[in-house]
Steps between C-alpha positions, in 0.01 A plus 500: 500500500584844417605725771281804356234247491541424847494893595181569326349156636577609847436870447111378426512227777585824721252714369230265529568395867528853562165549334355179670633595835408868476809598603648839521814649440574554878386170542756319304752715637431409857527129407821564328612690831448177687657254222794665559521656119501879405363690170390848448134597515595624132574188385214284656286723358657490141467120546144542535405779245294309190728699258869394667697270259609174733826494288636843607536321857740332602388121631772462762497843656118563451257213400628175662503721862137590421404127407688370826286739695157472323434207318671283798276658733138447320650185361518608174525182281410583154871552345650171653562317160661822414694513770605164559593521129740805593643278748566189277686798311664663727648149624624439148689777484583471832675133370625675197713778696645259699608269190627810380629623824724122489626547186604855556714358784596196294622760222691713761710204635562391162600872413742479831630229379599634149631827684701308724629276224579782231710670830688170557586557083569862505731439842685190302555700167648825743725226666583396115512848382757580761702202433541584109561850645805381716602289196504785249659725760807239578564437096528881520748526744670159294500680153641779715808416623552300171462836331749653754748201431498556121548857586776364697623313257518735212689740732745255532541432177512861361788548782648202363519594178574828564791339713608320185460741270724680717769226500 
């Protein structure tokens, strides 16, 4: 069942218990008073007026307090398929969120997992990457002093040929 359905069902339930019970404004607002509930006089009365659309209300805040109070006191019974349909509903979703609710949680461990897995990767390939990076750095420091020992070298030769050249 439709929940604008339901509102305008209940609305007219209301209204005709209202109607029935010749029940005033100040009435209903006394009983609401001892149920524990609170609405404006405003609103009660917009409830009531022939010309108020039910679907500008809002069932939580507005309706379902009204039907609690009234239709539970004069035993109100004429929307129960309706309602007990809204409940078969509401329990199906109900079952629905919390598939959806375990799946969520199922996704998020499975998500942890792949976080903590790609950070194992990323820490490995750093630890790799630093390796190659020590690697490079001592062939540098080889090709270095080979450089230095040619430079050596040819030193020593120009000296010696100098030397000879000399002789």
């Amino acid at each position: 069942m439709e929940v604008n359905s339901l509102r305008k069902d209940t609305v007219e339930r209301l209204r005709k218990v209202k109607k029935e019970q010749a029940l005033t404004v100040a009435n209903i607002l006394e009983m609401f008073e001892k149920a524990g509930y609170y609405l404006s006089e405003a609103t009660v009365k917009r409830v009531f007026s022939e010309n108020a659309d039910p679907n500008s209300f809002k069932y939580r805040d507005t309706i379902a307090p009204l039907a609690d109070v009234l239709l539970d006191f004069y035993n109100d019974q004429s929307g129960t398929a309706d309602i007990e349909a809204l409940k078969s509903l509401i329990r199906d979703k109900n079952m629905t969120i919390n598939v959806l609710i375990a799946r969520d949680e199922e996704r998020k461990l499975d998500y942890e997992k792949r976080i903590a897995h790609l950070n194992k990767q990323i820490e490995r390939l750093e630890k790799n990457l630093d390796f190659r990076e020590d690697v490079v750095n001592r062939k540098d420091e080889v090709i270095e002093g080979l450089l230095n020992k040619i430079e050596h070298k040819d030193e020593l030769i120009e000296r010696l040929l100098t030397k000879a050249a000399k002789e």
